[in-house]
N, C-alpha and C positions, 0 to 999 in steps of 0.2 A: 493489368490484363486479365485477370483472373475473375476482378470484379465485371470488367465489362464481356465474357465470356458467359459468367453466369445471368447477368439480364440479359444478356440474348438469346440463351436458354428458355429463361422465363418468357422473353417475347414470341419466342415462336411455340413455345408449349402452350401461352394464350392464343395464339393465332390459330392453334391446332383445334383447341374448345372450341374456342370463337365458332371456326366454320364447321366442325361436327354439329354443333345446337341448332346454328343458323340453316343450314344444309338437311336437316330433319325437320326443322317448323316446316319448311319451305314446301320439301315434299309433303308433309303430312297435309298443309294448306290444299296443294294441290289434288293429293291424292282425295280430299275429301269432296272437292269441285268434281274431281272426275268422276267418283263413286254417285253424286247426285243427277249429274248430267245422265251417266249409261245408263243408273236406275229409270230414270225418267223415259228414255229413248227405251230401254227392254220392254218396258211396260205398255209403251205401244203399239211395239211389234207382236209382245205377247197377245196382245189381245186384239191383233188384226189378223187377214188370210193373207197367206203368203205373196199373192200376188197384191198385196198394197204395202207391202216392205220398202221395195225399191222408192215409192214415192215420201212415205215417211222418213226412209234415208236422207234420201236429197234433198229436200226441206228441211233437215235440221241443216246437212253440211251447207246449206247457202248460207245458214247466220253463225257457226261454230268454226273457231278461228285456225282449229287443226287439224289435221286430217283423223277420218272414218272410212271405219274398214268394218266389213261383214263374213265371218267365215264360215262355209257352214261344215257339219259335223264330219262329212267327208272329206274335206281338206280344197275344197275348192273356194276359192274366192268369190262370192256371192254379193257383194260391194264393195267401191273404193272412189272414195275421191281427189287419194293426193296418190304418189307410187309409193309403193306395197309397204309400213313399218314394217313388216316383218325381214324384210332385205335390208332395209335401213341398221331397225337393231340388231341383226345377229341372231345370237346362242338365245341373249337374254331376253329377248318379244319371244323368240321362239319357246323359251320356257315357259314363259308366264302363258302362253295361248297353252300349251297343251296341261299344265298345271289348270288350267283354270278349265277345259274339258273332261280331265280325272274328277278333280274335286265338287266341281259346281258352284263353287268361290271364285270373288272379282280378287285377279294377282295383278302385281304393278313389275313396272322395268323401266329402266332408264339407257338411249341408245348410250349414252354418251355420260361423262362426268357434270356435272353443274355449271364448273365454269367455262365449259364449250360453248359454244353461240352456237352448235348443232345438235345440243343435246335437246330429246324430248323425252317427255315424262307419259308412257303408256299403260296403259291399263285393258285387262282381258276381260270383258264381262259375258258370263256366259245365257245364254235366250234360253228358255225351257218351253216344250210344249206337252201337252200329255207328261208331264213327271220325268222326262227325256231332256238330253240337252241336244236341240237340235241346231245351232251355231252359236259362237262368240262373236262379241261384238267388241272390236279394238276403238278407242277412242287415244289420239294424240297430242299435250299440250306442250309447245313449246316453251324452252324457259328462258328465250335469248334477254328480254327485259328484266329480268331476275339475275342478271348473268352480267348487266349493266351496272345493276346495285351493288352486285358482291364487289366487282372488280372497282367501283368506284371506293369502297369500301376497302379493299385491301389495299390499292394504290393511298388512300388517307392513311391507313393504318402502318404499308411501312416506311410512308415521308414521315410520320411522326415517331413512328421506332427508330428512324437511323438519326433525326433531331436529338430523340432521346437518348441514345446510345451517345450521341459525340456531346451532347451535354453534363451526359453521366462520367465519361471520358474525362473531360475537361474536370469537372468537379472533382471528380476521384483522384487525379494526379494533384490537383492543387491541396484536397485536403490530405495524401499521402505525404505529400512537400511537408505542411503544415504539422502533421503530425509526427515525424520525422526530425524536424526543427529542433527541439530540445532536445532528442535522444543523440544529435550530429553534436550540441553542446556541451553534452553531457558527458559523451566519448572523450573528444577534447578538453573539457578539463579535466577529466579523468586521466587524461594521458599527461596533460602538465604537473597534477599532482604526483604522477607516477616517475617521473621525472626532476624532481626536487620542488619543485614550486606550492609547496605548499599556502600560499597566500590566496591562489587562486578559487574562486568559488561561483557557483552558478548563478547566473541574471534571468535565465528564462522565466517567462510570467502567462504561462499558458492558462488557455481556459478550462485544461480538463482537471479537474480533483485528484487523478492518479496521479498526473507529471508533476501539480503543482506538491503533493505530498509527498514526491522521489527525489525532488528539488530538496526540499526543505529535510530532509534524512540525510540526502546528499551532502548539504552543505553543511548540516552537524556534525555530520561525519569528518569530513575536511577541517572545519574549525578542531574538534577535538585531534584529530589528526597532529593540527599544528601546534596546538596547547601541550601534545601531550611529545611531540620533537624538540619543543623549547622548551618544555622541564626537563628531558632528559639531556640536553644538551647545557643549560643552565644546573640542572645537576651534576654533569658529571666535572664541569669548568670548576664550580664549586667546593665539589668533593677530590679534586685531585688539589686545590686551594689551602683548603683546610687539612689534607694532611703531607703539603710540602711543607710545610711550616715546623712541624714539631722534626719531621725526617733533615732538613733543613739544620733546625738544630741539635738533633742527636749527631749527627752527620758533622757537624761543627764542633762539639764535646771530647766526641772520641776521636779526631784528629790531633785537639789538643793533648790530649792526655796521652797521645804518644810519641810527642816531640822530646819529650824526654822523662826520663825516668824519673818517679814519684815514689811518696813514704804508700805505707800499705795506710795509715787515714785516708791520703788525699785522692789517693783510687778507690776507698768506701766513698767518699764524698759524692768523688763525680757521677758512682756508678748509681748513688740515689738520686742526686738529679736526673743520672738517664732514667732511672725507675718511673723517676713520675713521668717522664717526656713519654716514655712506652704506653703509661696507664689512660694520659691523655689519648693516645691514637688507640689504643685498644678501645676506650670507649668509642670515639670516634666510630671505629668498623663495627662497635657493636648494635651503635645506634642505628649506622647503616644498615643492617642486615634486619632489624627489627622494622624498619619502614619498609625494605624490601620485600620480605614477607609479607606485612600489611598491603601493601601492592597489589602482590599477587593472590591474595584472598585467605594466605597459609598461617597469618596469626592466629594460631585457636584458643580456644578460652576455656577456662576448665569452668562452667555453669555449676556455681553452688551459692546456695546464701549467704550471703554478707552483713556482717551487722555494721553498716556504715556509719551510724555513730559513734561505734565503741573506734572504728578502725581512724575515723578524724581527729579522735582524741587522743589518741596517742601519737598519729605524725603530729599533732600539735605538741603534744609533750616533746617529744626526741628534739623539736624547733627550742623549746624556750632556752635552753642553756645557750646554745649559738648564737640566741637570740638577742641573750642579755648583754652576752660577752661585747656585743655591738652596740649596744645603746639602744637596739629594737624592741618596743613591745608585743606581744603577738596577746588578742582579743581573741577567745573561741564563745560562738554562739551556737550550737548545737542541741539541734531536739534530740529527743531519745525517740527508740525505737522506731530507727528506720533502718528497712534491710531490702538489697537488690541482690538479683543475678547476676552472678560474674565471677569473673578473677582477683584474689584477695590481691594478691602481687604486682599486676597490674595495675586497679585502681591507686594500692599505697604511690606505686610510681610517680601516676599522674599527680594525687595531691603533693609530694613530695617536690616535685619537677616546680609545681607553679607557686609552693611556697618558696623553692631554691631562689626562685624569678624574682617574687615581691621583694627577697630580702638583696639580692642582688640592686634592685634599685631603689628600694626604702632609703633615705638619707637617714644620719645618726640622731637617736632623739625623735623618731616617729613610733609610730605603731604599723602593725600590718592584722587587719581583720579577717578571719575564719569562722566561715558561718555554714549550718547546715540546716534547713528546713523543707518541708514536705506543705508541696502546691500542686493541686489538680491531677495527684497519684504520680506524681514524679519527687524524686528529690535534686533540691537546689541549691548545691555549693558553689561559695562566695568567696575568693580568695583577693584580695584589694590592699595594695598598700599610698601610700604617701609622697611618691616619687615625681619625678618629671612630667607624668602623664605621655600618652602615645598621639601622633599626629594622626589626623583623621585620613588622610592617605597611605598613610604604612599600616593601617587596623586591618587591611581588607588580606594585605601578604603575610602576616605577623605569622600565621598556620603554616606561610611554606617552609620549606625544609633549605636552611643557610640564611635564611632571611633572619636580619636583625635589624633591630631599632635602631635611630640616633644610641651611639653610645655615653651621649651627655645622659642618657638615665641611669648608667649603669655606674654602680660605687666601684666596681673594682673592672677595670677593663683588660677587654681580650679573652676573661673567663668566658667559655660553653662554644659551641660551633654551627650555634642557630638551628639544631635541631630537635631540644628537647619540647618545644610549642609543636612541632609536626608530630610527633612521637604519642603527646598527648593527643592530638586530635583522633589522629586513628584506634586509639585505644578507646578513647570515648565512644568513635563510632561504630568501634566494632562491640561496644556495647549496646548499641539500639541510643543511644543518648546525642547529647548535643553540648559544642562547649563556643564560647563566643566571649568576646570582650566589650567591654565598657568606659571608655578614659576622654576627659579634655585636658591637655596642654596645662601643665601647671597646678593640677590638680588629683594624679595620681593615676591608677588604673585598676581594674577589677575585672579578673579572669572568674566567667559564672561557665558551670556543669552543669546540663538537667541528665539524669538518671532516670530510667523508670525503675517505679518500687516494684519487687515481687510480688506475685499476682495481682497488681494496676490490670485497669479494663486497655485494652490493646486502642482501644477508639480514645483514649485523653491523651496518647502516646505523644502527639505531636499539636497539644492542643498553643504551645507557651514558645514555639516557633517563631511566628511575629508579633509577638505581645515583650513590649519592654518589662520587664523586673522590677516591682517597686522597689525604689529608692533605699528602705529601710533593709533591706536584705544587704548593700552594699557598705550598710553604716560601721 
């Protein structure tokens, strides 16, 4: 409504122009016929004797289509051939004659508006003799033919404003509908999302740039939405899993242990099995709380140099004795001086975490490789052992948090609660760095780090993102 109120605004404020411009040519057209005509006629009265006025009169009004009138200075009608303009028009003839007796300039009047079929368009022209004005001379053209046009003209003009009004009408409500259309979808499945339904996502496929980009934000919106419902829902199934288990069995311990009375050994015994059952779940909440954090953005990192070669070499060290005790070799290849931003504590974690991993599934009598080298201002640790290798469809979850592999890779089963791989990724990334794996089935696996090195140019940052790792790094 709004819109068809304003083009009708516009229609008639053109129609307003419209007849102001046309309605001044017209006159001015005319006024200039009349100005030629009277000049013509004064001129030969001016320069006839009075008494051949009358016959110069009437010979013109036999061939001039409107009426003529003669006044002379005394206010007496001195000629007329149609009844009087000056009755006809009023106030306004009557002004323009005595205007036009003050001044000694031709004025104009109209009895009537334009589109009157009785309007005539008059003119005062004043006779001089001797430097005197001794009568005006009214001259009158009707504008009823002019008066045919207009109205033929407005009647075209507003058959074709009220076409256009009801086809703008039309148009307007449909593209209203239309444009409407996806914000009605959008509503609704907003409302189904709000609702529990998070599956639901928008189909609109409009043609405008804006909906189709409020769509597609929308729908990211919604998918992360549900990504981020089904991890906390799969986290929490998960995390209340993994710690009924150990409460499970402390819960089972200390029931026994008090069905009847025991030496003071076999109540140290039990109470160190409960110790470790405690240390289990205390890690357990502790790892929790450190994802948690990462989460919420509140892991901080205390920013200092790192000498990352001296710090691989030593978790390599601390590994070999463990290592041996097992039948494991552990292989370190590491450059020197390489040194990043970060947290010394942290990083040891992470390498620590993924060497815990290799040797968790290294079989007896392998090796497990640790390598560290510097590519394109990054540095890139290589942690790989000799195990079962990882399926190509568990590599993609291996990062979530409870997610564990087939346990046919693991030498000692039921150790860890699948969240030391999550732990390390956010620590990696809340380094600026990136950590990803490498394994085929039967052939073992290879956890790789990129770090940037301290002061690296910020543009190689993420130069090695999709680019595979040569081969010899994982050897």
């Amino acid at each position: 409504m709004l819109y068809i109120g304003l083009e009708l605004s516009i229609l008639l404020f053109a129609a307003a122009v419209l007849y102001t411009a046309l309605s001044n040519r017209v006159y001015y057209e005319v006024d200039e016929q009349l100005i030629s005509q009277s000049r013509s006629l004064a001129n030969e009265l001016e320069s006839s004797p009075f008494y051949f006025w009358s016959g110069h009169l009437s010979s013109f009004a036999n061939h001039y289509p409107g009426a003529v009138q003669l006044i002379g200075a005394n206010g007496l009608i001195l000629f007329r051939s149609d009844r009087s303009l000056i009755d006809k028009g009023g106030n306004d003839v009557s002004r323009a004659l005595g205007q036009s007796f003050r001044s000694g300039t031709p004025s104009f009047a109209s009895t009537e508006s334009l589109l009157n079929k009785n309007n005539v368009r008059v003119i005062a022209f004043p006779i001089h003799r001797a430097d005197r004005i001794v009568a005006t001379l009214i001259l009158g053209h009707g504008t009823g033919d002019i008066r045919s046009v207009f109205n033929l003209l407005y009647l075209l003009g507003g058959i074709l404003g009220v076409i256009s009004i009801a086809i703008s009408a039309v148009a307007g409500y449909y593209m209203a509908k239309r444009a409407l259309e996806p914000i009605q979808e959008i509503t609704s499945t907003a409302r189904g999302v709000a609702a529990g339904d998070l599956s639901r996502r928008l189909k609109s496929e409009s043609q405008d740039k804006e909906i189709r980009v409020l769509v597609r934000v929308l729908n990211k919106m919604f998918a992360d939405l549900e990504a981020s419902f089904q991890a906390q829902k799969r986290f929490t199934a998960d995390a209340s899993h993994e710690l009924r288990l150990p409460l499970t069995i402390l819960k089972g311990e200390i029931e026994v242990a008090l069905r009847h009375p025991r030496s003071e050994e076999e109540y140290h015994q039990i109470l160190q099995q409960q110790l470790g059952t405690i240390d289990r779940i205390q890690q357990i909440v502790n790892d929790l709380l450190t994802l948690a954090r990462a989460d919420a953005g509140q892991l901080e990192l205390v920013q200092s140099p790192i000498d990352l070669s001296l710090l691989l070499q030593e978790v390599g060290q601390q590994h070999l004795i463990l290592f041996d005790s097992h039948n494991v070799a552990l292989n370190m290849d590491i450059e020197d001086d390489m040194e990043i931003m970060g947290e010394t504590s942290q990083i040891e974690r992470t390498v620590m975490n993924l060497l815990s991993n290799a040797f968790k599934h290294a079989p007896e009598h392998s090796s497990i490789q640790l390598s560290g080298k510097v590519i394109d201002g990054s540095a890139i640790i290589t942690i790989s052992d000799e195990g079962a290798g990882i399926a190509e469809d568990q590599q993609e979850h291996l990062f979530d948090r409870f997610f564990r592999a087939d346990d046919a890779r693991c030498r000692k089963e039921g150790e860890g609660a699948g969240l030391g791989l999550a732990i390390c990724k956010r620590i990696v990334d809340a380094h600026g760095g990136d950590i990803w794996v490498q394994s085929t089935l039967g052939e073992g696996a290879s956890f790789l780090i990129r770090l940037p090195l301290a002061g690296a140019d910020p543009v190689l940052k993420k130069r090695l993102d999709n680019i595979l790792i040569d081969p010899e790094l994982t050897d």
